[in-house]
The first five atom37 places (N, CA, C, CB, O) and aatype in JSON, in Angstrom:
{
  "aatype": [20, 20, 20, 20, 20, 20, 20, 20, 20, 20, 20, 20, 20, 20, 20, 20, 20, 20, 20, 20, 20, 20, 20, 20, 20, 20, 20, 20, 20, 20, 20, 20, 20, 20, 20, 20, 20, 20, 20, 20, 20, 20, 20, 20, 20, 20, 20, 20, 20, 20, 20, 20, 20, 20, 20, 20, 20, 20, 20, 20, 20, 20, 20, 20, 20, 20, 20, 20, 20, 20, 20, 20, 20, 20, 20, 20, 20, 20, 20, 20, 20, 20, 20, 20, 20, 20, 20, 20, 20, 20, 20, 20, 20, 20, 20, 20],
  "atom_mask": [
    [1, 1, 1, 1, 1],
    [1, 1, 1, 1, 1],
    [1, 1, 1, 1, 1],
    [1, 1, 1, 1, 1],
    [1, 1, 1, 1, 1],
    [1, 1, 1, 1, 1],
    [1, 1, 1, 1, 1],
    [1, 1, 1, 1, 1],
    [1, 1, 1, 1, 1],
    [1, 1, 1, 1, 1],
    [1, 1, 1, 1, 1],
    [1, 1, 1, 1, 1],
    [1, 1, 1, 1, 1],
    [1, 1, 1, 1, 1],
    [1, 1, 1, 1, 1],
    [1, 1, 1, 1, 1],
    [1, 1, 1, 1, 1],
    [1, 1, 1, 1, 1],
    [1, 1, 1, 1, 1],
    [1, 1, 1, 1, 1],
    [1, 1, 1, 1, 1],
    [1, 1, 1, 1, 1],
    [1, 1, 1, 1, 1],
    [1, 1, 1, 1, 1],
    [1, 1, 1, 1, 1],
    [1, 1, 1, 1, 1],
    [1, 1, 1, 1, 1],
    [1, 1, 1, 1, 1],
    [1, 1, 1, 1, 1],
    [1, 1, 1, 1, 1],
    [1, 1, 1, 1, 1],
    [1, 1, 1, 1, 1],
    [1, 1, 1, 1, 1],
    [1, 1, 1, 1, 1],
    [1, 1, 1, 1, 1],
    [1, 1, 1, 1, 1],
    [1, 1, 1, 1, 1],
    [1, 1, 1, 1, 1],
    [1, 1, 1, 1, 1],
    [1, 1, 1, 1, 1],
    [1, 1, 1, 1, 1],
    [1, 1, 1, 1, 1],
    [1, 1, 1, 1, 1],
    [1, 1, 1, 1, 1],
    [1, 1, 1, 1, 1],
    [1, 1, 1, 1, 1],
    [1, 1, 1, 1, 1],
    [1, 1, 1, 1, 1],
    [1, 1, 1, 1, 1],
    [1, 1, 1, 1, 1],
    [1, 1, 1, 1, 1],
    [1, 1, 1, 1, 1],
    [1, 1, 1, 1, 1],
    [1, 1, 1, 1, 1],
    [1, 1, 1, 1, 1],
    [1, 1, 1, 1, 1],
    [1, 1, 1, 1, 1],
    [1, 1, 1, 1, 1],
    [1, 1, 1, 1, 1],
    [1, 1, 1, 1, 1],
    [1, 1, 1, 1, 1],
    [1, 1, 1, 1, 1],
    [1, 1, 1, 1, 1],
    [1, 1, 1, 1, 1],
    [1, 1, 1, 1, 1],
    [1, 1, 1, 1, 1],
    [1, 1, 1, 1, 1],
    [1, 1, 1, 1, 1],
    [1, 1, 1, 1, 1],
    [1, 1, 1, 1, 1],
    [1, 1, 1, 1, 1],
    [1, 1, 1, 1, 1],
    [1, 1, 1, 1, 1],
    [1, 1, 1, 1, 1],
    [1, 1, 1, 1, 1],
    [1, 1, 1, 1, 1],
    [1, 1, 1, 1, 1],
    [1, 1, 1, 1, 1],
    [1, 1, 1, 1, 1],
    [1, 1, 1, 1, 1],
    [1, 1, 1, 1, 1],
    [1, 1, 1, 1, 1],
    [1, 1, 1, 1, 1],
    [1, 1, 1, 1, 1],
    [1, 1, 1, 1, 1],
    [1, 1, 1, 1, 1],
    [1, 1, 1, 1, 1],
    [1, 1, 1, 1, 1],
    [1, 1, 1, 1, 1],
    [1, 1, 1, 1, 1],
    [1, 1, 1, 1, 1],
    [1, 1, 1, 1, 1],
    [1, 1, 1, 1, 1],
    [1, 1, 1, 1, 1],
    [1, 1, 1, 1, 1],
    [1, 1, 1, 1, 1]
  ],
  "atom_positions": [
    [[0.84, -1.18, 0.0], [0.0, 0.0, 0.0], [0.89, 1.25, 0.0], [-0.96, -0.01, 1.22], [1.77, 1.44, 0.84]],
    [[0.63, 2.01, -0.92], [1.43, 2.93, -0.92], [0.85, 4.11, 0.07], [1.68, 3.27, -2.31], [-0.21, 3.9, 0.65]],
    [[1.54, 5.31, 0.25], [1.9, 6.17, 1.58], [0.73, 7.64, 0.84], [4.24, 6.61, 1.86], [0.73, 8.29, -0.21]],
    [[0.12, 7.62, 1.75], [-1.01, 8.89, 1.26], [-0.65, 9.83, 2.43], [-2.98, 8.44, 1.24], [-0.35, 9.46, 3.57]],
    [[-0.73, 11.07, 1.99], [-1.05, 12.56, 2.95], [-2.01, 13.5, 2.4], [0.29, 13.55, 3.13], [-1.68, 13.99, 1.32]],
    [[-2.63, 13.71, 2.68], [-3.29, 14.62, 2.2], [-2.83, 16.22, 2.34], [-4.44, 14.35, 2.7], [-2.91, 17.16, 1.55]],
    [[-2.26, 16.1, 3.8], [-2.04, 17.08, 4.21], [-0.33, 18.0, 3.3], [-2.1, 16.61, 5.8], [-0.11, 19.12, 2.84]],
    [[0.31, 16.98, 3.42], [1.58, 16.92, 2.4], [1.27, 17.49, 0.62], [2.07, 15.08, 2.37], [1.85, 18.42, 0.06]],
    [[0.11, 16.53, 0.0], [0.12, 17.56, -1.23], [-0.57, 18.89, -1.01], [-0.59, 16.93, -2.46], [-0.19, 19.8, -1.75]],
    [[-1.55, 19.16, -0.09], [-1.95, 20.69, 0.07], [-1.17, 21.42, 0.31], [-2.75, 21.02, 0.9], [-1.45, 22.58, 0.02]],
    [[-0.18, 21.22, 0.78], [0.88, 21.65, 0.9], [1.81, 23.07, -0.08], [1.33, 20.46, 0.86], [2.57, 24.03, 0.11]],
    [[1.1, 22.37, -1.12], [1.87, 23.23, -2.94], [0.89, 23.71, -2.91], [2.31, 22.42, -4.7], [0.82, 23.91, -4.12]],
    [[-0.39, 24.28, -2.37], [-1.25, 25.21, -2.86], [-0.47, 26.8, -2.26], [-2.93, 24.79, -2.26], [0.03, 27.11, -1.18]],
    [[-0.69, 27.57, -3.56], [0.2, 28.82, -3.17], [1.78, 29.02, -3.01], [-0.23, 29.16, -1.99], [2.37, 29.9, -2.37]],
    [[2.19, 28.19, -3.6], [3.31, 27.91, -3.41], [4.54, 27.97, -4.87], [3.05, 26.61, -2.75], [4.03, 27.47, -5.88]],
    [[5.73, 28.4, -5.05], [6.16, 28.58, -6.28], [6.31, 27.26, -7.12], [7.35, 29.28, -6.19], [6.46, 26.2, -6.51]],
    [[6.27, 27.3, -8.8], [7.06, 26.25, -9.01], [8.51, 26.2, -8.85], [6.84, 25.93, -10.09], [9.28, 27.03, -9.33]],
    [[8.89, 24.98, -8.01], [10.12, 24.38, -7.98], [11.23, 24.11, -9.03], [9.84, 23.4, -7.59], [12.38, 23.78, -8.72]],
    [[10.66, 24.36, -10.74], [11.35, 24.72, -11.89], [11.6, 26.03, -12.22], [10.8, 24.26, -12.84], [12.72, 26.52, -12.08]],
    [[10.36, 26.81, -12.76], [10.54, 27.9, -13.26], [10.12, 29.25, -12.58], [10.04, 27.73, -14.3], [10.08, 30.39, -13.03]],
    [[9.79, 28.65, -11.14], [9.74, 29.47, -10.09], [8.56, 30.81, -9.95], [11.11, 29.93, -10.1], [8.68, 31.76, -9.18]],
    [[7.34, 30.57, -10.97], [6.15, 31.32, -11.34], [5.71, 30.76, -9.96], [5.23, 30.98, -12.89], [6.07, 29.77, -9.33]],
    [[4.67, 31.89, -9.66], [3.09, 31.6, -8.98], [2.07, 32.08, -8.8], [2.97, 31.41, -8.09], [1.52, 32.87, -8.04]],
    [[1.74, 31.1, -10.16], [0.01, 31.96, -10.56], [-0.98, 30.87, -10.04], [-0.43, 32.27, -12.67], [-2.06, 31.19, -10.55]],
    [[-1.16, 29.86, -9.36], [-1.76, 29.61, -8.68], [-2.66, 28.04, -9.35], [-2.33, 30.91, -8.34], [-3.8, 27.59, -9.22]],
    [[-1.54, 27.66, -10.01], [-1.61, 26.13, -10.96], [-0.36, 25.26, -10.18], [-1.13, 26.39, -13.06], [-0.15, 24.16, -10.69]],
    [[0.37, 25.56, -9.17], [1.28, 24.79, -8.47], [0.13, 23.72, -7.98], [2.21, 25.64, -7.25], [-1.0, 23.9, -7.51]],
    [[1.1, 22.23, -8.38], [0.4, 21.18, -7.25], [1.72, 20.34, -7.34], [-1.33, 20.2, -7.71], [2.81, 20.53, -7.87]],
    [[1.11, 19.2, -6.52], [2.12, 18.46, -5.89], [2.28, 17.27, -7.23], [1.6, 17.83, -4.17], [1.49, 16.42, -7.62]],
    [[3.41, 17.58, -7.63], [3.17, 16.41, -8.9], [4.19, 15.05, -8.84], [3.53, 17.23, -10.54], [5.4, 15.04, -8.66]],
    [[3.54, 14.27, -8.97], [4.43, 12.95, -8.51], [5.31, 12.08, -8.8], [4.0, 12.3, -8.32], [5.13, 11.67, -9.94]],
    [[6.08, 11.66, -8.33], [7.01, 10.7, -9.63], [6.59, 9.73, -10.26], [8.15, 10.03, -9.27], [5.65, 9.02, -9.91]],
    [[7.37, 9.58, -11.42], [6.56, 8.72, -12.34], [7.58, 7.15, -12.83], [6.15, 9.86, -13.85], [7.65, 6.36, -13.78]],
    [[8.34, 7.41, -11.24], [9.29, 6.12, -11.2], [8.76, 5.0, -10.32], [10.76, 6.48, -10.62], [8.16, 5.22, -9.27]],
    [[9.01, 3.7, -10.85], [8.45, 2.69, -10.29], [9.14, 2.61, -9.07], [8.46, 1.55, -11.06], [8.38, 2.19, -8.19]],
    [[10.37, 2.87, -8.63], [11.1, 2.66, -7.6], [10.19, 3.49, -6.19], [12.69, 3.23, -8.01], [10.05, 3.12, -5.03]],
    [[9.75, 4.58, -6.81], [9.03, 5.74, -6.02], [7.15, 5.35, -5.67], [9.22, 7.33, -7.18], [6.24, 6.04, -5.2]],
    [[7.23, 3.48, -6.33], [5.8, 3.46, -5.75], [4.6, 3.16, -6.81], [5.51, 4.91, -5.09], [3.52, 2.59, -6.67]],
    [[5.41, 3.94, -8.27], [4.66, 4.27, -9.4], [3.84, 2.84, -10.05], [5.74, 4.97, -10.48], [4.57, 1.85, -10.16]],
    [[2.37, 2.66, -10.49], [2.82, 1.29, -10.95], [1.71, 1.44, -12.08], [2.75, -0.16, -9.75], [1.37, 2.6, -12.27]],
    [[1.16, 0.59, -12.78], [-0.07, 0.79, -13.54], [-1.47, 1.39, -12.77], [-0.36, -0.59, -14.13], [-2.2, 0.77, -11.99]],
    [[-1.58, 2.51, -13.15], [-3.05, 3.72, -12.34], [-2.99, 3.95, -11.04], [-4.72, 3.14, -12.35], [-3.83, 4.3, -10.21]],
    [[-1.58, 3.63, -10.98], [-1.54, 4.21, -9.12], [-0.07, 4.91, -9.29], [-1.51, 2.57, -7.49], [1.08, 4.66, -9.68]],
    [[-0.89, 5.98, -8.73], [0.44, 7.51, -8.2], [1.78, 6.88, -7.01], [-0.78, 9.22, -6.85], [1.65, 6.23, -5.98]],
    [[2.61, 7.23, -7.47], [3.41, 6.67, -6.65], [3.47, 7.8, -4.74], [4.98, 6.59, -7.77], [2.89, 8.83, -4.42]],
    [[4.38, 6.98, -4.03], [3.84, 7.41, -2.28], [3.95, 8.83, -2.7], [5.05, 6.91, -0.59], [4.62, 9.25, -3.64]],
    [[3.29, 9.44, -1.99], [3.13, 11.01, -1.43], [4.12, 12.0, -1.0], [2.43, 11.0, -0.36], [4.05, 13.22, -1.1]],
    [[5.15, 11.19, -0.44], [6.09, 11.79, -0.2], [7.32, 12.46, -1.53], [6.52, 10.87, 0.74], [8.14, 13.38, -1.51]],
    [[6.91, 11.46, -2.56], [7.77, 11.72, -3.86], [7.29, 12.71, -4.74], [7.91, 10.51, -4.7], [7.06, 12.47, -5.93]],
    [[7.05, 14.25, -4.0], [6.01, 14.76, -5.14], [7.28, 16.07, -5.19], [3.88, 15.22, -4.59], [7.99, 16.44, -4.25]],
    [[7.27, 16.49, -6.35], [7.48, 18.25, -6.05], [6.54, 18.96, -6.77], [8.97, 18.93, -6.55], [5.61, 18.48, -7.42]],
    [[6.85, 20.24, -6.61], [5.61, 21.12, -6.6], [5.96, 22.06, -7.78], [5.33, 21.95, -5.1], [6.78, 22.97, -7.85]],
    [[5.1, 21.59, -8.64], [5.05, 22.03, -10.23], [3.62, 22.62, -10.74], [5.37, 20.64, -11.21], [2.46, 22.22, -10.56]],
    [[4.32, 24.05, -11.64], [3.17, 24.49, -12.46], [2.38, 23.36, -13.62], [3.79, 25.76, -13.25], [2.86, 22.4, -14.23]],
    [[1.06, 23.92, -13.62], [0.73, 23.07, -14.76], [1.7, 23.15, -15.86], [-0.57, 23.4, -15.28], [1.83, 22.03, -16.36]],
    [[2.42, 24.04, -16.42], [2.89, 23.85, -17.3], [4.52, 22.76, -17.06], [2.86, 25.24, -17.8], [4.9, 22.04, -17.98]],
    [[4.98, 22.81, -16.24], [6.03, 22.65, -15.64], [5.42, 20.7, -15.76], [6.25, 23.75, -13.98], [5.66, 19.79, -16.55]],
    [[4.9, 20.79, -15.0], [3.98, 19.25, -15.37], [3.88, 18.85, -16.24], [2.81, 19.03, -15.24], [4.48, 17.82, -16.57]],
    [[3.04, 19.55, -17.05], [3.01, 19.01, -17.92], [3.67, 18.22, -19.48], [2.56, 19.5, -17.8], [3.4, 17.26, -20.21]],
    [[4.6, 19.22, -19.38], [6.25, 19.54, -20.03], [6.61, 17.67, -19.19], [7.54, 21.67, -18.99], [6.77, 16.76, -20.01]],
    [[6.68, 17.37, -17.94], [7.12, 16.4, -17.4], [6.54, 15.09, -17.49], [7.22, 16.71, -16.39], [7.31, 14.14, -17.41]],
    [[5.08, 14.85, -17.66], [4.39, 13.98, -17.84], [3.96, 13.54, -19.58], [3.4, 14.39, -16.97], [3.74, 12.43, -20.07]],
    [[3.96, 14.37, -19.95], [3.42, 14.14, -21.43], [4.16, 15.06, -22.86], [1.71, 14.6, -21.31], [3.86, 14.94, -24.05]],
    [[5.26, 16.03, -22.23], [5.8, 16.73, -23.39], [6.84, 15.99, -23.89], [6.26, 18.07, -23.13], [7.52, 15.18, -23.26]],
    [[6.96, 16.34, -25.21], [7.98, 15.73, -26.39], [9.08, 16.72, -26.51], [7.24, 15.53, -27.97], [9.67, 16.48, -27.56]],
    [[9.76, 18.0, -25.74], [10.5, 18.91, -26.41], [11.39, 18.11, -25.19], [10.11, 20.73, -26.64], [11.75, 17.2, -25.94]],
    [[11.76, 17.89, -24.42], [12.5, 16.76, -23.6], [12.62, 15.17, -23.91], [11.89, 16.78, -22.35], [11.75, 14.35, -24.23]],
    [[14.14, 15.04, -23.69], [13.79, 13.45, -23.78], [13.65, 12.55, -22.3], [15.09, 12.74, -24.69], [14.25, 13.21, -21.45]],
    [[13.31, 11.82, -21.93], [12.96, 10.91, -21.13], [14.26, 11.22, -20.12], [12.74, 9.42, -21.84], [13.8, 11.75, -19.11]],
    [[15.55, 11.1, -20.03], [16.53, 11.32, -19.35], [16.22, 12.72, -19.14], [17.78, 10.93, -19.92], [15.96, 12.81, -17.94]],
    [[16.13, 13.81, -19.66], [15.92, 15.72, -19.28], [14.46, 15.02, -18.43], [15.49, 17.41, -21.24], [14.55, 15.26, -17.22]],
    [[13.65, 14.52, -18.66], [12.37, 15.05, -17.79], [12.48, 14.32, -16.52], [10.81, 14.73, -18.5], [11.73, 14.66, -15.6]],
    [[13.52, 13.13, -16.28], [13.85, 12.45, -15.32], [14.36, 13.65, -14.12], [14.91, 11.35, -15.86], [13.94, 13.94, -13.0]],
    [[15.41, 14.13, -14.91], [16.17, 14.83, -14.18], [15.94, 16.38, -13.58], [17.14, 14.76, -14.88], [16.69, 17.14, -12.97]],
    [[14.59, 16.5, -14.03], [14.01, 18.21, -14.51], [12.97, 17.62, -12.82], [12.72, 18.63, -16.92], [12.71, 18.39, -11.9]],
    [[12.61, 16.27, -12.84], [11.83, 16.02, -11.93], [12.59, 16.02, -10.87], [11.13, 14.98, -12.11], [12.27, 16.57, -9.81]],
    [[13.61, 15.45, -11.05], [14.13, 15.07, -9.42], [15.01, 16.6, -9.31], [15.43, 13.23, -9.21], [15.76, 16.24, -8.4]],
    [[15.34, 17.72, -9.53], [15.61, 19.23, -9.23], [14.76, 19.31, -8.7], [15.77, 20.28, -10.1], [14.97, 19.23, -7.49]],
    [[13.56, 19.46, -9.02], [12.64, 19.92, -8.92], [11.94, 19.22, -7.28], [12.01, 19.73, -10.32], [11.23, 19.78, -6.45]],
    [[12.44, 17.98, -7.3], [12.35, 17.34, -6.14], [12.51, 17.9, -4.96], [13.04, 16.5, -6.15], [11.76, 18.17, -4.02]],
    [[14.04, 18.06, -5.25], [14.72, 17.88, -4.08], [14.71, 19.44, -3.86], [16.19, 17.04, -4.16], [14.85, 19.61, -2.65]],
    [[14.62, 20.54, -4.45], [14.27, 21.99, -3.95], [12.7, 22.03, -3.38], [14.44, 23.13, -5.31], [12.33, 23.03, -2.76]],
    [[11.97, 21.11, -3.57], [10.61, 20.73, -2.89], [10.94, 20.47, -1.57], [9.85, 19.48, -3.49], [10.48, 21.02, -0.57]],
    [[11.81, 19.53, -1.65], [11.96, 18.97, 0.13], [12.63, 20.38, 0.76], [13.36, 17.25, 0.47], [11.89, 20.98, 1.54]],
    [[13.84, 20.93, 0.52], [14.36, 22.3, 1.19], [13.2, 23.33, 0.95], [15.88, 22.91, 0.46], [12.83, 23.79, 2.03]],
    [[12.77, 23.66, 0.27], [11.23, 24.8, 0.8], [10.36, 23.85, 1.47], [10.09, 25.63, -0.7], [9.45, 24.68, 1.42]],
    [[9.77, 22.8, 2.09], [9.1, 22.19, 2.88], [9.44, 22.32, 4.37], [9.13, 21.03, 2.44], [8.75, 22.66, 5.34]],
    [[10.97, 21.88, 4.22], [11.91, 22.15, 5.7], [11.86, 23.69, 5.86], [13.77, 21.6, 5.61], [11.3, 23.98, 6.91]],
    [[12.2, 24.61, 5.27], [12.76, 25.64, 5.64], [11.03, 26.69, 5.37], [14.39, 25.95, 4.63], [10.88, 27.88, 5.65]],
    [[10.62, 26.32, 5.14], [8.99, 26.61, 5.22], [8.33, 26.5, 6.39], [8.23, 25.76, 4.42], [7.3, 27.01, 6.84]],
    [[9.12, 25.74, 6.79], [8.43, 24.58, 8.21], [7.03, 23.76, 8.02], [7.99, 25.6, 9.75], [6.27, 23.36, 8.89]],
    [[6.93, 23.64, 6.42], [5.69, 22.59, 6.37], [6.27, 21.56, 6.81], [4.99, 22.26, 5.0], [5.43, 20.87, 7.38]],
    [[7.63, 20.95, 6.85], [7.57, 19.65, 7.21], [8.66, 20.29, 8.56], [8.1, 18.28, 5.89], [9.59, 21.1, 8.59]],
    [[7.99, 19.47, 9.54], [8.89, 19.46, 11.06], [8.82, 18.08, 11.52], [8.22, 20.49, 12.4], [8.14, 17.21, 10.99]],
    [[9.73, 17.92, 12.74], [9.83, 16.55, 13.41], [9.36, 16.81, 14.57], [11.16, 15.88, 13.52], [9.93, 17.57, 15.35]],
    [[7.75, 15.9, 14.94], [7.34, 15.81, 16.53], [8.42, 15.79, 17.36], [6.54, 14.58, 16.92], [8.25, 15.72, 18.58]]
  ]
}
């Protein structure tokens, strides 16, 4: 069973994209699309693997052709891991 929050993707509401750093108010929590991360046939991989992307930024990642498969890999996980440091330093994510 993979790992749900709800509270974790609300998280990207209002929040910049993690690529191109806009915020017009199309940021969501967008997820990886690696099997290692959970991903499998019609199921989103865990919750925790998301960063927080404009629709366009997404979309470019999930379904655009001007990238190849290695650029959108790697466009995701930037995009990642500046998700997790604005989460921490946001203080959306803290330790009880």
């Amino acid at each position: 069973m993979n790992y749900r929050n709800r509270k974790l993707l609300d998280a990207a509401r209002d929040q910049p994209c993690m690529h191109c750093g806009i915020q017009d108010g199309t940021v969501v929590a967008a997820h990886s699309n690696w099997s290692r991360h959970g991903k499998g046939m019609s199921i989103k991989a865990h919750d925790c693997f998301i960063a927080f992307l404009c629709s366009s930024c997404h979309h470019e990642i999930d379904q655009g052709s001007k990238l190849s498969r290695v650029e959108r890999q790697q466009l995701w996980q930037d995009a990642f891991e500046k998700t997790l440091l604005h989460l921490w330093q946001t203080e959306r994510l803290t330790i009880k």
